[in-house]
C-alpha positions in Angstrom: 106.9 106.6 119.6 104.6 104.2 118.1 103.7 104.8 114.0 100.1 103.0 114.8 97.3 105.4 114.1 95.1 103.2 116.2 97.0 103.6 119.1 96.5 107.0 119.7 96.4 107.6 123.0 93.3 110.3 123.5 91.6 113.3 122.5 92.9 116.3 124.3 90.7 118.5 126.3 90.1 121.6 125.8 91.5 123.8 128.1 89.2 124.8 131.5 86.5 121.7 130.0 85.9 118.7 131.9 86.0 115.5 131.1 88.4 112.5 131.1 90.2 112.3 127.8 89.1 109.0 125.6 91.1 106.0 126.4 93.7 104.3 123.8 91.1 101.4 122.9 88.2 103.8 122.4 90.5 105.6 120.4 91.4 102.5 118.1 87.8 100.9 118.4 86.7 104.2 116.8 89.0 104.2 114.1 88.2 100.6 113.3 84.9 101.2 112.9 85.3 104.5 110.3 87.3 102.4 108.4 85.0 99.3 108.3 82.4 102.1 107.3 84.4 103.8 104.7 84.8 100.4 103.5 81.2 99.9 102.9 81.1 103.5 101.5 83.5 102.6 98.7 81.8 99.0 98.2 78.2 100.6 97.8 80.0 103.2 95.4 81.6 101.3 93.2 79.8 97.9 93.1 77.3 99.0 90.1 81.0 99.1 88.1 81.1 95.7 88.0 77.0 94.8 87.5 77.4 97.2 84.4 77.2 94.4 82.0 73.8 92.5 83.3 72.6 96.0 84.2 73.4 97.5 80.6 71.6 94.2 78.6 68.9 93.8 81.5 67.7 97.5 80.4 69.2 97.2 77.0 71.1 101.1 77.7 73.7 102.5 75.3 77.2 103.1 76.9 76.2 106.9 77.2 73.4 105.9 79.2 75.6 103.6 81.5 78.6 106.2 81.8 75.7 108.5 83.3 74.8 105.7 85.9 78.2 105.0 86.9 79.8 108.7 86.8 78.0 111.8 86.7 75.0 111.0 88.9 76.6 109.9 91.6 79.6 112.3 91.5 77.8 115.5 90.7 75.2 115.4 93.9 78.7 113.6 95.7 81.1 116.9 95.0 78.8 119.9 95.6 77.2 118.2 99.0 80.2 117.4 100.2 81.4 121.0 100.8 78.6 122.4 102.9 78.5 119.2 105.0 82.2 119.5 105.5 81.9 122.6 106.7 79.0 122.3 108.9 80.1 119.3 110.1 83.6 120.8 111.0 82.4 124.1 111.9 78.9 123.7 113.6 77.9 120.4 114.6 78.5 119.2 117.7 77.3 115.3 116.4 79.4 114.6 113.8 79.0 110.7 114.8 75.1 111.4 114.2 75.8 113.0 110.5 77.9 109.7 109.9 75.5 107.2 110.6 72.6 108.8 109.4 74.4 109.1 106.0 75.2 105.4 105.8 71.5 104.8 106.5 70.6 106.5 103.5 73.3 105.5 101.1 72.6 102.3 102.4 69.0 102.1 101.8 69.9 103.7 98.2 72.2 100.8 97.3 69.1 98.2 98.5 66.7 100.2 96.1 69.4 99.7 93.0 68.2 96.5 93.6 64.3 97.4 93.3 64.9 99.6 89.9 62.6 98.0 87.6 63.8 101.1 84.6 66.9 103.0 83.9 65.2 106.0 85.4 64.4 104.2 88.9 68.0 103.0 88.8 69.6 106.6 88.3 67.8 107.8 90.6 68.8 105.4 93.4 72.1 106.3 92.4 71.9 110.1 92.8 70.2 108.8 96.3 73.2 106.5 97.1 75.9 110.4 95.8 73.7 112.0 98.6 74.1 109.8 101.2 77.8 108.7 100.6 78.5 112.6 100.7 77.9 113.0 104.5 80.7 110.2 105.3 84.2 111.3 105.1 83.9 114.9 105.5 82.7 114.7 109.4 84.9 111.7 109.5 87.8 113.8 108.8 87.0 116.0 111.3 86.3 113.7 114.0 89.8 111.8 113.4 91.0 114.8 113.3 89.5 115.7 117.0 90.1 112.3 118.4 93.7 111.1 117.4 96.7 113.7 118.8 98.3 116.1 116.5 101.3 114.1 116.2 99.5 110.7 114.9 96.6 112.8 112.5 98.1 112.0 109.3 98.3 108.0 110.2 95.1 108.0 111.4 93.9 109.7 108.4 95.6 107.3 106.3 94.6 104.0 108.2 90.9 105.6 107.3 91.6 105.8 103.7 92.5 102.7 103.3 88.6 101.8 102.9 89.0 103.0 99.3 91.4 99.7 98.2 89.5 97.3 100.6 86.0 98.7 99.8 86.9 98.8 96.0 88.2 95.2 96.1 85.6 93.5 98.1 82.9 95.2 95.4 84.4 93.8 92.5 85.5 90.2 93.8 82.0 89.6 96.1 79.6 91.8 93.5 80.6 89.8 90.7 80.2 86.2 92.2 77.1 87.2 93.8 75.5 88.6 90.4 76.7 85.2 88.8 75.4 83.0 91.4 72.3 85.0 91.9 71.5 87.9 90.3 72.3 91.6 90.0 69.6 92.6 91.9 70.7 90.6 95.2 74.4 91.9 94.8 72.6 96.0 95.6 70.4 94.2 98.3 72.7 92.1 100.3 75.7 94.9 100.2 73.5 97.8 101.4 71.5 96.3 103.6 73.8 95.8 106.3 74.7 99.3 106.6 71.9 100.0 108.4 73.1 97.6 111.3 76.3 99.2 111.2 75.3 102.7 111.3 73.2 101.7 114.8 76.7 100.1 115.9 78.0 103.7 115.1 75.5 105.4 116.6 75.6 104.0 120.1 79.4 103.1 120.3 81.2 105.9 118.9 82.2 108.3 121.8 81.7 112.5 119.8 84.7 114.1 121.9 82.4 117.5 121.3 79.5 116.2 123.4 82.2 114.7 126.3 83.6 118.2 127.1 86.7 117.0 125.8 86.8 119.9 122.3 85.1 122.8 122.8 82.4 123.1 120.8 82.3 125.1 117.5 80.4 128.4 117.8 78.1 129.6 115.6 79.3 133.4 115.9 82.7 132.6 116.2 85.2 134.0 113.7 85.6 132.0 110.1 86.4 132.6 106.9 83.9 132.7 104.4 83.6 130.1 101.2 85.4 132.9 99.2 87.8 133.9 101.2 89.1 130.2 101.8 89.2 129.8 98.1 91.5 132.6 97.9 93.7 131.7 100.3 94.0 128.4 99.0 94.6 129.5 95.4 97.4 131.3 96.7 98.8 128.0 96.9 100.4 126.6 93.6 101.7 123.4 95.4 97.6 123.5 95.8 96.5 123.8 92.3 99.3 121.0 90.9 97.7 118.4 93.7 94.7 119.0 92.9 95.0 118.7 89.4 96.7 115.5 89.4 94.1 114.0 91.4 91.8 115.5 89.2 93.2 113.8 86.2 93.8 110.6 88.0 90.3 110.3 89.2 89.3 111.2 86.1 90.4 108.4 84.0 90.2 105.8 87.0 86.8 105.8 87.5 86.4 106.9 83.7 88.2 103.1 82.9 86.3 101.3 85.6 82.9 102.0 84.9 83.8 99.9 81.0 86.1 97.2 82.1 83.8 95.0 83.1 81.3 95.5 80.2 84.9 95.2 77.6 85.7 91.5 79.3 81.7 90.7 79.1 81.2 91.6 75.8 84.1 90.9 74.0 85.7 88.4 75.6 82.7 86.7 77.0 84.2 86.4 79.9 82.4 84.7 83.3 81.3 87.5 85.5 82.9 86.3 88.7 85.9 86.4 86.8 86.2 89.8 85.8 85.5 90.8 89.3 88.2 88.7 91.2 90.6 89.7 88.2 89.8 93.6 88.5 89.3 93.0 92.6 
């Protein structure tokens, strides 16, 4: 059996639905595309790491001003949106394709106006914009992978998403900083977020929703489901829950935490190039 999450072969149907399951490239051209996506997602996200140090003497901010730009108001909107779009995306929508691309327009156009921000507070708030959108990506992503690739190749395909973080995360810091030192700061925001609008029309119109072919029965809106409470309990039930989801607590913590000052540290007291510090932290 083949270990390629992008040769899944098809999305089961439900049974008494029509409909012919999805075929093994539409399969692997969707997965494709949620990666290039999730790509951009993490680009957009953590691009502003690297333009912290033109960004910080541009608006002459304190570090504590700067921390807030780069953590807290983008994860804060990012977190608490992302559970009630997970779980109307999962439990109620039968357009999870829909929820994708409309979110990439909108972090999308966020990142462009980053570009815009003539004051601090214009720039934060583009970046709560840019938490909102970012937050209606991988949560009906998840759930469509999960509808789309069989049972037995889920976790690959899961994985072959997720690898958007490293590439996204590397093409922001070795593209963002060579564009803000051959241009400026202001195009790296523009010419990264603006093409996310393209892609989410790509999305839109090529993506097959295996809810709207017949081939998973829909979600229904009285049907059975636990409530936000009860699905806490049951996971906190869980200890093998609580020690995961500490560690990636912690380790999300002081990753981004480090991130968001390495490229001020090398700018300020090492002096060095900005295009350096982003292909050496890319």
């Amino acid at each position: 059996m083949s270990t390629d999450p992008t040769q899944a072969t098809s999305a089961r149907p439900a049974p008494g639905t029509p409909g012919q399951p999805l075929t093994p490239g539409q399969v692997r051209y969707a997965l494709w595309l949620l990666l290039i996506i999730y790509t951009l997602n993490f680009l957009d996200r953590q691009i502003v790491n690297i333009l912290a140090g033109p960004i910080k003497a541009e608006f002459n901010l304190s570090n504590t001003q700067m921390g807030l730009l780069t953590g807290l108001a983008f994860a804060f909107v990012y977190t608490v949106l992302g559970i009630p779009i997970a779980r109307y995306a999962d439990r109620f929508s039968s357009n999870r394709v829909g929820i994708i691309a409309g979110a990439l327009v909108l972090w999308s156009l966020f990142t462009a106006l980053c570009g815009l921000a003539q004051n601090y507070v214009q720039l934060l708030l583009a970046r709560i914009g840019v938490g909102i959108g970012e937050a209606g990506c991988t949560p009906p992503a998840h759930s469509l992978i999960s509808d789309t690739a069989p049972p037995e190749k889920r976790a690959s395909a899961l994985a072959f998403y997720s690898m958007g973080v490293p590439i996204g995360t590397f093409f922001a810091f070795a593209f963002g900083g060579w564009i803000a030192q051959a241009l400026d700061w202001r195009w790296a925001f523009l010419l990264v977020g603006l093409p996310g609008i393209l892609l989410a029309a790509v999305a839109w119109f090529t993506i097959k929703e295996p809810r709207k072919l017949g081939l998973i029965a829909p979600p229904k809106a009285d049907a059975p489901t636990l409530s936000f409470g009860q699905s806490l309990k049951a996971l906190g039930s869980i200890r093998s829950y609580w020690y995961a989801s500490f560690g990636a607590a912690v380790l999300a913590f002081i990753g981004y935490g480090q991130i968001a000052f390495l490229g001020i540290f090398y700018g300020e007291v090492h002096t060095t190039p900005l295009a350096q510090i982003g292909l050496a932290l890319a």
